[in-house]
C-alpha positions in Angstrom: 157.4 155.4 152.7 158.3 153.0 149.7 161.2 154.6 147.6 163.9 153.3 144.9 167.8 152.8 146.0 170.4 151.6 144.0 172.4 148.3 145.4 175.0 147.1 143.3 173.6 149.0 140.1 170.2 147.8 140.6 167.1 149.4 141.6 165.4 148.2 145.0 162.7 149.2 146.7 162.7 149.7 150.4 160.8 151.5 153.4 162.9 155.0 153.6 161.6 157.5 156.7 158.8 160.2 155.1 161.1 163.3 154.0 161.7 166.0 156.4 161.5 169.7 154.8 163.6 172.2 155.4 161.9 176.0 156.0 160.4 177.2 153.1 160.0 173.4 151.3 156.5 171.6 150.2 156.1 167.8 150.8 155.2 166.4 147.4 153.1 162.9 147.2 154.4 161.4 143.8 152.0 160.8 141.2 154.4 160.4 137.9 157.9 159.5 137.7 159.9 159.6 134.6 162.9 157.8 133.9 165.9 159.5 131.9 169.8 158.7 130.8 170.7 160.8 133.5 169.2 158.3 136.1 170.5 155.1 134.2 174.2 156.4 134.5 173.6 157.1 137.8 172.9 153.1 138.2 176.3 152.7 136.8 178.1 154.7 139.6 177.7 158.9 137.7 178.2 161.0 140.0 178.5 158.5 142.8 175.2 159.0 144.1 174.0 157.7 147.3 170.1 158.2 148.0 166.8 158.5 146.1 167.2 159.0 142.4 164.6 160.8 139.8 164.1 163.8 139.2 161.6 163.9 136.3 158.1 164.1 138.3 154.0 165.3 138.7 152.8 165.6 141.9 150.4 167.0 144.3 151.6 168.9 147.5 150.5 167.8 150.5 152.5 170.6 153.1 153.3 173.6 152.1 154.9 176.5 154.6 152.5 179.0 152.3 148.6 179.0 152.6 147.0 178.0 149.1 149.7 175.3 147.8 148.1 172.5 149.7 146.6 170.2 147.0 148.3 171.8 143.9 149.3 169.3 141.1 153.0 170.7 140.3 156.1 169.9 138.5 159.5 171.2 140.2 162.7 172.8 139.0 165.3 170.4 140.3 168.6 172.4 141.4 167.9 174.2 145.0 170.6 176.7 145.6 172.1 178.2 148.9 170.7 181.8 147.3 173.5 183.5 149.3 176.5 183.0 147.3 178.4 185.0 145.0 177.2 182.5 141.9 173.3 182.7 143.4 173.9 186.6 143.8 174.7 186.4 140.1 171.5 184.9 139.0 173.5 181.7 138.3 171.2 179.8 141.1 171.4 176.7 139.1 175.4 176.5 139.0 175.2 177.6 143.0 178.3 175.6 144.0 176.4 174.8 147.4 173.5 173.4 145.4 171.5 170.2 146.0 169.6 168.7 142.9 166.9 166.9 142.8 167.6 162.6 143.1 171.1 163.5 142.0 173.1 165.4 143.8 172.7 165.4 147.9 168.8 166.0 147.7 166.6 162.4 147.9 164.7 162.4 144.5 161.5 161.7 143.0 161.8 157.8 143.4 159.6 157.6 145.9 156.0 158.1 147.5 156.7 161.5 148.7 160.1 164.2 148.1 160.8 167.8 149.6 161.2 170.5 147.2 161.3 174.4 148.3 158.0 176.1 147.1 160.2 178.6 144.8 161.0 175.5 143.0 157.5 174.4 142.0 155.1 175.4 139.1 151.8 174.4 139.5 150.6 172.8 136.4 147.2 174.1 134.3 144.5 172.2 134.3 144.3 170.9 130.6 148.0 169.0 131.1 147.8 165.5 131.2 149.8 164.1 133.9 151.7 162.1 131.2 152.8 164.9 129.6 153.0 167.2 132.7 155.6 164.8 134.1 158.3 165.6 131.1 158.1 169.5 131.8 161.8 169.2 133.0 163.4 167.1 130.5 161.0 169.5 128.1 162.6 172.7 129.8 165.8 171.5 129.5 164.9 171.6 125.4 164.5 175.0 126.1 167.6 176.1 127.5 168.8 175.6 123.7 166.9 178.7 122.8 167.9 180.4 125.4 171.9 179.8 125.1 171.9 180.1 121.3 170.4 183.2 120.3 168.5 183.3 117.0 168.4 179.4 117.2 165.7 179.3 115.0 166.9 180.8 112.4 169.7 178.1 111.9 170.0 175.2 109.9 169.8 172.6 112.5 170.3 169.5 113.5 169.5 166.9 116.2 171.6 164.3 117.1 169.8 161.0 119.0 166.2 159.9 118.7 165.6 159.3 122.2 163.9 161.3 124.9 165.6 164.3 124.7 166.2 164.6 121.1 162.9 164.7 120.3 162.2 166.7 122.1 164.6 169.5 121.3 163.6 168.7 117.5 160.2 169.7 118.7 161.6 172.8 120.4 163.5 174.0 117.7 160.8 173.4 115.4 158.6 175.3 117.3 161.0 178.3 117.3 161.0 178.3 113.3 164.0 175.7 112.5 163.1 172.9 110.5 166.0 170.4 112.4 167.4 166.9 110.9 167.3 164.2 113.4 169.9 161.5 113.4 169.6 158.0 114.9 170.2 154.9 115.9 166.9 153.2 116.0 164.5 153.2 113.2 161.6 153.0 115.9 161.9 156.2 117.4 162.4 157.6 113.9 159.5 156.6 112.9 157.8 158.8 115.7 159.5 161.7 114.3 158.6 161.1 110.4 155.1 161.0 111.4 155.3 164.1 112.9 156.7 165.5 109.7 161.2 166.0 110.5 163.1 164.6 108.2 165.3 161.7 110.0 168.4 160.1 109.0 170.1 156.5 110.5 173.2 158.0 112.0 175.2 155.2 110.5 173.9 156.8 106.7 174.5 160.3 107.0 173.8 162.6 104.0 176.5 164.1 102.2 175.1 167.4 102.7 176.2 168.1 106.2 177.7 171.4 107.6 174.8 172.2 109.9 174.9 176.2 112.0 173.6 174.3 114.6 173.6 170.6 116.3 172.7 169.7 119.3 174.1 166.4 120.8 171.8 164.0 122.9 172.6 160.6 122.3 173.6 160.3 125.5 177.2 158.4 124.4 180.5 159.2 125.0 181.0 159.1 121.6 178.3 161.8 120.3 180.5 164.9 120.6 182.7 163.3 118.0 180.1 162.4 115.9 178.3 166.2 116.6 181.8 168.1 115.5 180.9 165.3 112.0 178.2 167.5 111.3 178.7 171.2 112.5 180.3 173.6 110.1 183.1 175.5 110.5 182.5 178.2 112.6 179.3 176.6 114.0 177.9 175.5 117.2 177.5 172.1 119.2 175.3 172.2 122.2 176.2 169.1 124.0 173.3 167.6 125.7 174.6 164.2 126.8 175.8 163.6 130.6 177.9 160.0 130.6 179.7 158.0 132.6 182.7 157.7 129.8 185.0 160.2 128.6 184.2 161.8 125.0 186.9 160.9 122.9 187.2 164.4 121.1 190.0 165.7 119.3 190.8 169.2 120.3 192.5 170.1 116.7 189.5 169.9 114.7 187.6 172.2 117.4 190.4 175.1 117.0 190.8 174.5 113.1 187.2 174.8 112.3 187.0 177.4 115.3 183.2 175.9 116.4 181.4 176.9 119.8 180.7 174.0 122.3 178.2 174.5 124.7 177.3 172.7 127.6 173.1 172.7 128.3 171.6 171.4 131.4 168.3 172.6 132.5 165.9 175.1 131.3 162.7 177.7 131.4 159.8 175.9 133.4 157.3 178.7 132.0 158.4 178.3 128.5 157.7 174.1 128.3 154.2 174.4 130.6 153.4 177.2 127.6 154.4 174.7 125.0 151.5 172.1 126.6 149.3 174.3 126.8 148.8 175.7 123.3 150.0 172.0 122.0 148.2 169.5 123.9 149.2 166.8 121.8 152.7 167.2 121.4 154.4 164.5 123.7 151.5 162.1 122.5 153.7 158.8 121.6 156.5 159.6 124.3 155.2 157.5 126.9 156.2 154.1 126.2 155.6 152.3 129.8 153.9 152.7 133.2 155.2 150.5 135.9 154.0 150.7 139.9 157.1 151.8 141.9 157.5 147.7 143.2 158.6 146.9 139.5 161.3 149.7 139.3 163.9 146.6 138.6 161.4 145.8 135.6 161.0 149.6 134.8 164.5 150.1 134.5 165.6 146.7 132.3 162.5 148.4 130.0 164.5 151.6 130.1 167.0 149.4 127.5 164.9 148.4 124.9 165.8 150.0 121.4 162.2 151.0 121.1 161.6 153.3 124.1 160.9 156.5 124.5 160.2 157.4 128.0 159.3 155.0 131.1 157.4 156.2 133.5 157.3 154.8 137.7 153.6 155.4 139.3 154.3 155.3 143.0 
């Protein structure tokens, strides 16, 4: 099958054998791929991953080990766990230190024609979800996860830091879940997205002077976000820290302890909760999709990826 590898930082497409699944895994053919931060870093050497990269997708199964998953359109939860350690015995299967994730970590990802995924890990996807918007469930889930590791989250005065991908989204989230979050940004394009759909939005370089948010979450995806999070949080309050870079954060640990805030780390989130989301808001991604390339112009997907106007890029294999 065609897939995506990285050579020197650079995506390439070459002929990889069909994926083999393990008992109990489905053999997905790949109709959507999305392209996040995560997977840009990983071109720069995060992680030091060797293989397949992506793990944003929509797909159709085309083996399953179960009768009645054959022809399915799914989405998939990306970390697979052992299930037999003390961490997966926990019901922490997603912090499973035996884990493989999805085109990121020891597990070939969604970069390609076809990927293997255990059938506990897929979610079939209803019927009134566009592929488009089926195909950011997991970046959508992981908007989720906010609500779940901050109780009462929507009840705080929030705020969202980055306009990209992942901030909007978690400014939709929260919003949904009764805040009414400030966004702050870099790129007057994206914001524009947002003021349209009614958040108040603020250049990150022209901050208000009314700050001290409860809450902020940090997804710019720099090294230099947490600093400019622990800017806005008051005392007291919490950062969830989105962002997964290369660089080290340069974060001084004295305001943390003198202002005594919370910083959480938040990866990935409820599947159910962001398929529910689509479903009783059809519309809500509408404007997030901001290319389609076939999987031979992954090199031309990627240098897209870099453009101050995008949103989300998507590969169709």
């Amino acid at each position: 099958m065609r897939a995506v590898v990285f050579r020197d930082g650079r995506p390439e497409v070459v002929e990889r054998p069909d994926p083999a699944p393990a008992p109990g895994e489905a053999i997905v053919r790949v109709r959507l791929a999305g392209i996040c931060g995560t997977d840009l870093e990983l071109a720069g050497g995060y992680m030091d991953f060797r293989g397949v990269p992506g793990h944003e997708f929509v797909g159709v199964v085309e083996e399953a080990p179960q009768p009645g998953w054959a022809g399915r359109r799914v989405v998939g939860e990306i970390n697979v766990a052992c299930g037999d350690c003390l961490a997966c015995e926990a019901g922490r299967a997603r912090h499973c230190p035996r884990r493989s994730v999805l085109g990121i970590l020891r597990r070939d990802g969604a970069f390609a024609e076809r990927l293997a995924l255990p059938v506990a890990n897929l979610h079939e996807v209803p019927e009134g979800v566009p592929d488009d918007a089926a195909v950011l469930v997991e970046p959508l889930a992981a908007a989720y996860a906010v609500l779940e590791q901050v109780p009462g989250a929507g009840r705080l005065r929030s705020a969202v830091l980055g306009d990209g991908r992942l901030g909007q989204l978690c400014a939709q989230v929260l919003r949904r879940a009764g805040s009414e979050p400030v966004v702050f940004g870099r790129h007057p394009e994206k914001l524009r997205r947002l003021d349209r759909l009614g958040f108040s939005t603020f250049l990150a370089s022209d901050p208000p002077a009314d700050r001290g948010f409860d809450l902020v979450v940090e997804a710019t995806g720099s090294p230099d976000g947490v600093a400019a999070a622990l800017d806005l949080v008051r005392p007291r309050g919490t950062v969830v820290i989105k962002s997964t870079t290369r660089g080290r954060p340069p974060v001084g640990v004295s305001k943390l302890v003198v202002n005594e805030i919370t910083m959480i780390g938040s990866r990935c989130g409820p599947f159910p909760a962001a398929l529910r989301h689509l479903v009783e808001e059809p519309d809500a991604l509408a404007g997030m999709v901001s290319a389609r390339y076939p999987l031979e112009e992954a090199a031309l997907a990627f240098a897209r990826c870099e453009e101050p106007d995008v949103l989300k890029v998507l590969l169709e294999p």
